[in-house]
KETOR-537834 format. One line per field, with one value per residue: residue number from 1; residue in three letters; x, y, z of N, C-alpha, C in turn. Coordinates in steps of 0.1 Angstrom, whole numbers, plus 5000, padded with zeros to 4 digits. Example, Ala and Ser with C-alpha at 12.3 -4.5 7.8 and 13.67 -1.06 7.14 Angstrom:
2
num: (1	2)
residuo: (ALA	SER)
n_east: (5132	5128)
n_north: (4943	4978)
n_up: (5078	5071)
ca_east: (5123	5137)
ca_north: (4955	4989)
ca_up: (5078	5071)
c_east: (5132	5129)
c_north: (4967	5000)
c_up: (5078	5079)
END
This chain:
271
num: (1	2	3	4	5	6	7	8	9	10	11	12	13	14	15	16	17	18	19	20	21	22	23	24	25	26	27	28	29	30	31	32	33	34	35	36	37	38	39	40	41	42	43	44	45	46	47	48	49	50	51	52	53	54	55	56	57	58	59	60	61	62	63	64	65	66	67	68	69	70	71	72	73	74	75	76	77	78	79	80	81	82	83	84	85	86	87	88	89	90	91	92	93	94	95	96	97	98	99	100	101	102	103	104	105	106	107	108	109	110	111	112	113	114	115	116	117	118	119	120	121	122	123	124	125	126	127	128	129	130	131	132	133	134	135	136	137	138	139	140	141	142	143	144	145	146	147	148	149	150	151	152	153	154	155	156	157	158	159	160	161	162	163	164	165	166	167	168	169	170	171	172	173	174	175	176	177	178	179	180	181	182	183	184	185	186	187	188	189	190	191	192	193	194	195	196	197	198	199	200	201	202	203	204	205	206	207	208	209	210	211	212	213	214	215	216	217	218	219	220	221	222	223	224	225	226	227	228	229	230	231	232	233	234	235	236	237	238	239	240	241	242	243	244	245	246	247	248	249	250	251	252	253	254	255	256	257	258	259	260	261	262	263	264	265	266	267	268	269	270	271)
residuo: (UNK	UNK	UNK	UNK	UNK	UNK	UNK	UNK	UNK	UNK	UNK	UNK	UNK	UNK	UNK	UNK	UNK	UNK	UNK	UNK	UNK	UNK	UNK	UNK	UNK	UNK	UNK	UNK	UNK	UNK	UNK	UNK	UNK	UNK	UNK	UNK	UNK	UNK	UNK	UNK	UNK	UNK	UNK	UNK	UNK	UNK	UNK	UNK	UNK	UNK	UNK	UNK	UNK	UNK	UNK	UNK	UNK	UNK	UNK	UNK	UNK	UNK	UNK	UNK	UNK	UNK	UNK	UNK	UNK	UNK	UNK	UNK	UNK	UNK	UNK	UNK	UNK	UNK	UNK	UNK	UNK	UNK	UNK	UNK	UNK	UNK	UNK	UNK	UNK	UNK	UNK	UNK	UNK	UNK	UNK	UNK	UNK	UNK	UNK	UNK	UNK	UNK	UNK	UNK	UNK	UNK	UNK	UNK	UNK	UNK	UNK	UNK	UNK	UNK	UNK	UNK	UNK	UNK	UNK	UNK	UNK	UNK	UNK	UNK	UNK	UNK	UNK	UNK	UNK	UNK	UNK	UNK	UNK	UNK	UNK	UNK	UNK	UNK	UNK	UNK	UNK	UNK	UNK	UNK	UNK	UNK	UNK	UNK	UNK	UNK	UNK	UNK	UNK	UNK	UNK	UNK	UNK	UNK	UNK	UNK	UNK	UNK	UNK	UNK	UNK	UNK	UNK	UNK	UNK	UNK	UNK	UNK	UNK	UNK	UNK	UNK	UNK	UNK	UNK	UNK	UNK	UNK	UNK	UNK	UNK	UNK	UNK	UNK	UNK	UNK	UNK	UNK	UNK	UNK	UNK	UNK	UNK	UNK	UNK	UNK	UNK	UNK	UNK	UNK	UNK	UNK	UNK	UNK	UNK	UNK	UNK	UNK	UNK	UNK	UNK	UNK	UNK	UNK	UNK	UNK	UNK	UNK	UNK	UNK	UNK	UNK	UNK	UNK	UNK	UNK	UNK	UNK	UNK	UNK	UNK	UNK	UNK	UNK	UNK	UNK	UNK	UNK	UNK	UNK	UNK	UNK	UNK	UNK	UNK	UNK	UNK	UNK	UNK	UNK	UNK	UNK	UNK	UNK	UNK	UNK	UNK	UNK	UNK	UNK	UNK	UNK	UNK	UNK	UNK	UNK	UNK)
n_east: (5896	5876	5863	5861	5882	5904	5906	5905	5929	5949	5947	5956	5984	5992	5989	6006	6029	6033	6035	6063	6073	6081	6085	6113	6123	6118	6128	6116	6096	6057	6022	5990	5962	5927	5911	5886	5877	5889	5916	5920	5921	5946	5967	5964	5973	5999	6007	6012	6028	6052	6059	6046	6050	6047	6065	6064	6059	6026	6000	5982	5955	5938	5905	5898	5870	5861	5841	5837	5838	5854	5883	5885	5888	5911	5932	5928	5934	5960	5974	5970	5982	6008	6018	6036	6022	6014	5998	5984	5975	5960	5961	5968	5951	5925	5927	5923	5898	5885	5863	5831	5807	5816	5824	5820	5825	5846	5862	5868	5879	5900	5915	5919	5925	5940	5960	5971	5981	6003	6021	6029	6044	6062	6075	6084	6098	6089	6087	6074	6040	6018	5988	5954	5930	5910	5898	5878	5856	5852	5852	5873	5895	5895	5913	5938	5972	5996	6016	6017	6029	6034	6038	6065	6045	6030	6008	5989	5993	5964	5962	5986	5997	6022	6031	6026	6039	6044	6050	6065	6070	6064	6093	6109	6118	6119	6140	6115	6094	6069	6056	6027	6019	5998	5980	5951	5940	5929	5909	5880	5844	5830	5854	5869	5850	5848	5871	5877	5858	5870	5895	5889	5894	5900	5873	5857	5830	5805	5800	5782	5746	5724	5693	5685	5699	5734	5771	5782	5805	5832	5841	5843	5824	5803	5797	5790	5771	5749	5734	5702	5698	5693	5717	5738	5754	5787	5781	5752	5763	5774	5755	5737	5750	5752	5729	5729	5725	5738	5763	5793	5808	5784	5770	5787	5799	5819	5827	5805	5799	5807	5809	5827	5838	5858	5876	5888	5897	5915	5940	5948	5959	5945	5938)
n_north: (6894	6914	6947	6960	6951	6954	6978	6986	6968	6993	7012	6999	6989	7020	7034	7013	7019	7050	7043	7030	7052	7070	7059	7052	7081	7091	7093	7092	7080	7074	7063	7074	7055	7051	7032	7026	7018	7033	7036	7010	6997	7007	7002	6972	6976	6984	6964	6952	6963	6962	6934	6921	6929	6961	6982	7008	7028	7029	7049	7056	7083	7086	7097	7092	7090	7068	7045	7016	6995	6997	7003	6974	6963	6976	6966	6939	6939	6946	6928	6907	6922	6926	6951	6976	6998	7030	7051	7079	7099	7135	7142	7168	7184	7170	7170	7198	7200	7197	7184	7167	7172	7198	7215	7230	7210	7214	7229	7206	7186	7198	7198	7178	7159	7173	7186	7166	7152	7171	7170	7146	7143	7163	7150	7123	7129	7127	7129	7123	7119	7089	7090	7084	7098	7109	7126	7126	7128	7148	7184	7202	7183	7176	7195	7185	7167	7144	7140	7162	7191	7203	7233	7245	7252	7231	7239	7237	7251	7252	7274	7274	7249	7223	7212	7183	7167	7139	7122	7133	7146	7162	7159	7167	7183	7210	7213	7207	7208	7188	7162	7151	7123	7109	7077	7070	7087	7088	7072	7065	7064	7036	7022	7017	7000	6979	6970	6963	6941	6926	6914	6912	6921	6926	6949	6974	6959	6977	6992	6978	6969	6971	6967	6984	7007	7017	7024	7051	7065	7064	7084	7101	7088	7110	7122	7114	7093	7072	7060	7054	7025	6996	6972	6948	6932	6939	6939	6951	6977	6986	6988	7010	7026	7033	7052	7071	7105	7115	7130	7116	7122	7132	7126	7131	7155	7175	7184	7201	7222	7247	7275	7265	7244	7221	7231	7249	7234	7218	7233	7238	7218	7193	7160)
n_up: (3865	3885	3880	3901	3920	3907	3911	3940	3942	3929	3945	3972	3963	3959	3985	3999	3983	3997	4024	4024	4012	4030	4050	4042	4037	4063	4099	4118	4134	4134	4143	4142	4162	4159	4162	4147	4118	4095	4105	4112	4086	4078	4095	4087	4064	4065	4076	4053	4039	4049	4054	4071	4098	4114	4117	4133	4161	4171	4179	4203	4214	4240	4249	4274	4273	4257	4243	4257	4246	4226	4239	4243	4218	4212	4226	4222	4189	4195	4209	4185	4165	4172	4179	4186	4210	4220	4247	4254	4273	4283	4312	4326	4315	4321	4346	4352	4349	4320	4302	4287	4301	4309	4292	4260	4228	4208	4224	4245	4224	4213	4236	4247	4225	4203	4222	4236	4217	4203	4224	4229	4202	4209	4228	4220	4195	4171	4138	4116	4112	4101	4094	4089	4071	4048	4018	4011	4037	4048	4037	4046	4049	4021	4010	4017	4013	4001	4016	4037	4057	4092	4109	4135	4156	4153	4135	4103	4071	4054	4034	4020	4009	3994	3963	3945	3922	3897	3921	3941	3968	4001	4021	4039	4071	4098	4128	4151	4138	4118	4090	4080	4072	4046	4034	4028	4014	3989	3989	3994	4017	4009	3993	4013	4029	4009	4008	4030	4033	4016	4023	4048	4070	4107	4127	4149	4167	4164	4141	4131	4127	4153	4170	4153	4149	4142	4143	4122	4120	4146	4178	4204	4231	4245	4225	4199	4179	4170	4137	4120	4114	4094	4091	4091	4079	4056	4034	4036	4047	4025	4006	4017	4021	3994	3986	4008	4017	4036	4054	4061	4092	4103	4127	4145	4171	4176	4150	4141	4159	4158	4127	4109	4121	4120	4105	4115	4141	4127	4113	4141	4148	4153	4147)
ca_east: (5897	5867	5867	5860	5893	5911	5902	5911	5947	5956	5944	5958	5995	5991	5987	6022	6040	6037	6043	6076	6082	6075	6095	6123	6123	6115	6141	6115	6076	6044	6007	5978	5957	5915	5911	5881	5880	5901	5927	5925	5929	5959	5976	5965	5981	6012	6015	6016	6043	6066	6059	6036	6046	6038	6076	6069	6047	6010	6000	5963	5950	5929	5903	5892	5853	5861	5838	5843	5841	5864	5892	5885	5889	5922	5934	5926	5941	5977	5978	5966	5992	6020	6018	6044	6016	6017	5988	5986	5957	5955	5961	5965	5935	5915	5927	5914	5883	5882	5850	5823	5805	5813	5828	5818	5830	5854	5873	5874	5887	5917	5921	5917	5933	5951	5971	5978	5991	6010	6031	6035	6054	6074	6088	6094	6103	6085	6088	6062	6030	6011	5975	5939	5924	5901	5895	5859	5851	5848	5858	5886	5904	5899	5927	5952	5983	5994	6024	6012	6037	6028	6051	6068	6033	6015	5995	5988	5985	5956	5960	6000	5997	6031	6024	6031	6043	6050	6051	6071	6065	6072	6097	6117	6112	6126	6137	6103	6079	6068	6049	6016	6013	5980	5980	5944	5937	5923	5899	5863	5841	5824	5864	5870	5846	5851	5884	5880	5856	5878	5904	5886	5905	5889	5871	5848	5812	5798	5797	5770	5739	5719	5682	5679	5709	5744	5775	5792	5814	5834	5849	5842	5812	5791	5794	5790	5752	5743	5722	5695	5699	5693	5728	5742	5761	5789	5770	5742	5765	5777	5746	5728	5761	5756	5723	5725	5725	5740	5777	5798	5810	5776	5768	5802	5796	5827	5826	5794	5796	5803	5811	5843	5850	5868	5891	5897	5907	5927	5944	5958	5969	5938	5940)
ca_north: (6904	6927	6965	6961	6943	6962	6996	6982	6970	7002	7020	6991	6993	7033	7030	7006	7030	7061	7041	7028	7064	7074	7051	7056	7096	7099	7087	7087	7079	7069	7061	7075	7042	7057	7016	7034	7018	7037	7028	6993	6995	7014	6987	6962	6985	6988	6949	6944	6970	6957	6924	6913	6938	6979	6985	7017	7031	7031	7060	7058	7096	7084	7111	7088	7091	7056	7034	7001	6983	7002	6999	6962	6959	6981	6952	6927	6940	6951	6916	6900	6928	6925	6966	6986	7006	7041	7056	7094	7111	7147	7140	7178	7188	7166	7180	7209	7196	7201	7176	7171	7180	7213	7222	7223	7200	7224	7230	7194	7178	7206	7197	7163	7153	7180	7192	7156	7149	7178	7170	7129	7147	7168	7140	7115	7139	7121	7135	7123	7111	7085	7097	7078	7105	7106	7136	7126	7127	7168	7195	7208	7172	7178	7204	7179	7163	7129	7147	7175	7196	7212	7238	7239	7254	7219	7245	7233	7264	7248	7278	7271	7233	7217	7208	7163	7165	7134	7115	7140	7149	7171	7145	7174	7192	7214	7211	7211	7202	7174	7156	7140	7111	7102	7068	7069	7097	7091	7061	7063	7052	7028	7018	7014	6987	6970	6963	6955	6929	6918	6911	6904	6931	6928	6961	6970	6956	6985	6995	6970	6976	6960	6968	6992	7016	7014	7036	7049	7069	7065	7092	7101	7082	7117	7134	7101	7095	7064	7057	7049	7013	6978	6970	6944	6927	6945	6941	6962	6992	6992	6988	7018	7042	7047	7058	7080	7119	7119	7128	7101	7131	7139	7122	7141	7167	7186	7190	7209	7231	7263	7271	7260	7241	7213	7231	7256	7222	7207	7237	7240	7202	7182	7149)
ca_up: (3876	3885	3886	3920	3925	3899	3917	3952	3935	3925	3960	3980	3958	3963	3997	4003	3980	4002	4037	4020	4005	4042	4058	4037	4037	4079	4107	4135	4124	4146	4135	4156	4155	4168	4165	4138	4102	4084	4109	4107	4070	4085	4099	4077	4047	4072	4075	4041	4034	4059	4055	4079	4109	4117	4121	4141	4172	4174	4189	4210	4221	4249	4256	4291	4271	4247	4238	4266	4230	4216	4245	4245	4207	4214	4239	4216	4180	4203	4209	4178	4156	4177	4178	4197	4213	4230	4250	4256	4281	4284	4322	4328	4312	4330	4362	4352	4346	4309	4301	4279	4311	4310	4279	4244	4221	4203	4233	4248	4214	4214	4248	4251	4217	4198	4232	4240	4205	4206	4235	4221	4195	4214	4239	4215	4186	4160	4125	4105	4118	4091	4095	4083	4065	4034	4010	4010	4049	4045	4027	4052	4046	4007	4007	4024	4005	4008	4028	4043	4067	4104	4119	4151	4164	4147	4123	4093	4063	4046	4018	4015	4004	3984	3951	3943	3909	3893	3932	3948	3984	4009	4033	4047	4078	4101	4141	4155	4128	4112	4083	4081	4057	4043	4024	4020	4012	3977	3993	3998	4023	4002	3993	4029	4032	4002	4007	4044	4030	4006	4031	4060	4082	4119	4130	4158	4161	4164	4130	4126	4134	4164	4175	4144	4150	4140	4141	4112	4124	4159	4186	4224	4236	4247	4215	4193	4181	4160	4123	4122	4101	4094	4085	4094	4071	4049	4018	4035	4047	4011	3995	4022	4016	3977	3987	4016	4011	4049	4052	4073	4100	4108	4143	4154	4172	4176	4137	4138	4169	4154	4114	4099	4137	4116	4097	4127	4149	4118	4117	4151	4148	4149	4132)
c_east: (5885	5869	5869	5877	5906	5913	5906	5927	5953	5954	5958	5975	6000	5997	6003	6032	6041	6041	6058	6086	6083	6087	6112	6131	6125	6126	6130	6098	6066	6031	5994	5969	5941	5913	5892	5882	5888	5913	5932	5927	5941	5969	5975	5974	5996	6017	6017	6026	6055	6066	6054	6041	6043	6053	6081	6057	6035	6008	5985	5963	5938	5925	5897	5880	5852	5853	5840	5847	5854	5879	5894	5892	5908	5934	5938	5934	5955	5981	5983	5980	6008	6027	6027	6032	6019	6004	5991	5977	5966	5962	5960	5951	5919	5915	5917	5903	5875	5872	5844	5809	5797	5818	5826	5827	5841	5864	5875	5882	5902	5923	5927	5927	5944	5960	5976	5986	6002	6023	6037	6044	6065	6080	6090	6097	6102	6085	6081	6055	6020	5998	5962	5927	5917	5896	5879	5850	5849	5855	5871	5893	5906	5911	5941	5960	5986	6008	6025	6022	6028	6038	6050	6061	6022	6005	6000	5981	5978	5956	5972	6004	6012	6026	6033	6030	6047	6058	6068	6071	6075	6083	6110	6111	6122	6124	6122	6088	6080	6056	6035	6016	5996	5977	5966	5934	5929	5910	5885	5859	5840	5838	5868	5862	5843	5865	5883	5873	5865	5889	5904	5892	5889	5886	5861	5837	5802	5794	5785	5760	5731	5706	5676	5687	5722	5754	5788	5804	5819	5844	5845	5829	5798	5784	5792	5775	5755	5737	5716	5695	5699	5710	5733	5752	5773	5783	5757	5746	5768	5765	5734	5736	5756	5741	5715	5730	5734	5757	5779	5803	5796	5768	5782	5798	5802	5828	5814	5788	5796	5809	5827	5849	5860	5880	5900	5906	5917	5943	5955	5964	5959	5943	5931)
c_north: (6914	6940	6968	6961	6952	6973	6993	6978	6980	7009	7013	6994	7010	7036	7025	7012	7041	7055	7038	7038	7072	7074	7049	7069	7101	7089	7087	7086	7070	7070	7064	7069	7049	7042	7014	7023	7017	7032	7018	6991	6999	7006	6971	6961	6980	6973	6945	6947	6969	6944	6914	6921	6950	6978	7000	7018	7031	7040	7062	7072	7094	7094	7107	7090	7081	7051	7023	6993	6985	7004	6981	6959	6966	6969	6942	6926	6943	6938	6908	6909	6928	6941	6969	6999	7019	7051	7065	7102	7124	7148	7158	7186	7184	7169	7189	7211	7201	7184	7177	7172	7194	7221	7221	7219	7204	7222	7217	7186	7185	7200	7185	7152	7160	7179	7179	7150	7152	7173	7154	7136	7147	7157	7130	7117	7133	7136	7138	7115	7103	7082	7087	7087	7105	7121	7136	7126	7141	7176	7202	7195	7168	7185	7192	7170	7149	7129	7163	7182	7203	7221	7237	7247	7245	7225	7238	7250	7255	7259	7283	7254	7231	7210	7194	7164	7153	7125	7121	7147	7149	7161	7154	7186	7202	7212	7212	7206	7189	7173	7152	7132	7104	7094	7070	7080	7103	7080	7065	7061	7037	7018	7009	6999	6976	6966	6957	6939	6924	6916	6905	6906	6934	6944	6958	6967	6965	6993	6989	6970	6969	6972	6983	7006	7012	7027	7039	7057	7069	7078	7091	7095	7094	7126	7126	7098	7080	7064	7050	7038	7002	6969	6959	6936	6937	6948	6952	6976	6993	6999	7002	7030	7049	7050	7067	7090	7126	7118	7118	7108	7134	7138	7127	7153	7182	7191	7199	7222	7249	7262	7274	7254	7233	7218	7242	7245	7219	7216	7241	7227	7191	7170	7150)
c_up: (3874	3888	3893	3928	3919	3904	3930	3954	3934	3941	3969	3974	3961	3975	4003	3997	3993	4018	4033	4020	4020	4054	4054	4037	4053	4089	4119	4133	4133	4138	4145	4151	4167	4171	4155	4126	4098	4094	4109	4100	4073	4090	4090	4068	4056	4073	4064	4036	4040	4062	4068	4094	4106	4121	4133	4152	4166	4181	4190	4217	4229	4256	4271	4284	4256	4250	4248	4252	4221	4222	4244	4230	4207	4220	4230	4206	4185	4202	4192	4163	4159	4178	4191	4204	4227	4231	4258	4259	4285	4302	4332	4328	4317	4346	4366	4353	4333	4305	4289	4290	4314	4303	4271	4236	4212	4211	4242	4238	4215	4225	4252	4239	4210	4211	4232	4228	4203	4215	4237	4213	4198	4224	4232	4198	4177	4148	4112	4116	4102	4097	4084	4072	4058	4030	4008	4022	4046	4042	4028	4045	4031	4004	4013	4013	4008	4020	4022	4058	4074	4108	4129	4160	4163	4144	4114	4085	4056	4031	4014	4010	3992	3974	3950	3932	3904	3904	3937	3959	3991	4020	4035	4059	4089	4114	4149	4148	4122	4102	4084	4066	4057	4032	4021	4016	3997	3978	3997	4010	4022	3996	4001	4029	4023	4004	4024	4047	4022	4010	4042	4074	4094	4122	4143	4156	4157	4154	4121	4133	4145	4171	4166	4147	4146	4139	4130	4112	4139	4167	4198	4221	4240	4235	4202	4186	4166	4150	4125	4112	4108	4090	4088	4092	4063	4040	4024	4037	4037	4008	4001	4022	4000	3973	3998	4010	4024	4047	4069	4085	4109	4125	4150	4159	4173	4161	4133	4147	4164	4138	4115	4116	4129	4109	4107	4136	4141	4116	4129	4151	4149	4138	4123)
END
């Protein structure tokens, strides 16, 4: 057995413990699937812990500014997973004419995805949400827990965190709030796509690069911005991650509009 394999064993085992401990502890539980990476490790992990299905909702935050690639690939993996899927637009907010348009990036993401999250919750009074996250995507998502509670305003105290003693987590909540679970939350990038080669979990193309760009992180289409790389293979995003100096957020734009916007969004309920 290689390190490699050995170190993806223990993650991947990790990982199927806390959906179990998840799914065991919560009576009403949903997955917000971007259709991203880390998600599809997300469902992968989820079919292996329940034996080859995703036993609860899928939950898509369609901000209407997807990717065509990335609804198609949506389409395709529903099918191909057998996913109970549930898609959730803003529909108000776009009345309004909340945009990227004519609003900064700050205030379309709240709008467009926090609010609409929000209000998934409340009508189908989910309890825990099992979340994609990673302690190494940015500094705000370092403080997070592997369950992490929201109150029944979906804040998150980032400097009231529950202490996991000895695999003990928080899996109680009160009328109104709810959970976040974060299996991978001790995983890497560089994790991420070793295990996705080492399994051979479909993602979208667009992570590979084509005419000397590629994108390593995905969200809305206007605020989105590609790398510049030759990539095209796994083996080369590996081998061009464990010598960039560039964080994997950085083509996002709602994370850089003003300071601390990420942990202000994550905060009010951002994923």
């Amino acid at each position: 057995m290689t390190p490699f394999r050995s170190h993806l064993d223990h993650l991947e085992n990790q990982s199927v413990f806390i959906f179990r401990e998840a799914y065991h502890a919560f009576k009403n539980i949903a997955m917000p699937w971007s259709m991203g990476k880390d998600s599809n490790v997300l469902i992968w992990l989820a079919s292996k812990a329940f034996f080859g299905k995703v036993p609860f909702p899928v939950l898509h935050i369609d901000t209407t500014y997807e990717f065509p690639e990335m609804l198609e690939f949506r389409e395709w993996a529903t099918a191909h997973y057998k996913l109970n899927l549930v898609v959730k637009i803003n529909e108000e907010a776009r009345a309004r004419g909340i945009g990227y348009e004519t609003h900064d990036p700050v205030t379309v993401t709240h709008e467009l995805k926090t609010v609409a999250l929000q209000r998934a919750i409340a009508e189908f009074q989910w309890d825990a949400l099992i979340t994609g996250i990673r302690r190494d995507e940015d500094p705000t998502r370092a403080k997070e827990r592997y369950f992490s509670p929201r109150n029944a305003q979906f804040e998150w105290d980032y400097k009231d965190q529950p202490p996991e003693f000895w695999g003990q987590f928080a899996t109680t909540s009160q009328k109104g709030e709810h959970v976040r679970v974060q299996p991978l939350l001790d995983w890497t990038e560089v994790d991420i796509w070793r295990y996705i080669q080492r399994e051979d979990i479909p993602i979208p193309k667009m992570y590979f690069a084509r005419n000397g760009k590629r994108y390593r992180s995905l969200g809305c289409s206007p605020i989105t911005k590609p790398i510049l790389s030759n990539a095209a293979t796994i083996d080369d995003i590996i081998a061009e991650l464990e010598t960039t100096r560039t964080s994997e957020r950085a083509g996002r734009a709602q994370d850089h509009h003003e300071r601390n916007a990420m942990q202000k969004l994550r905060a009010k309920g951002f994923l």
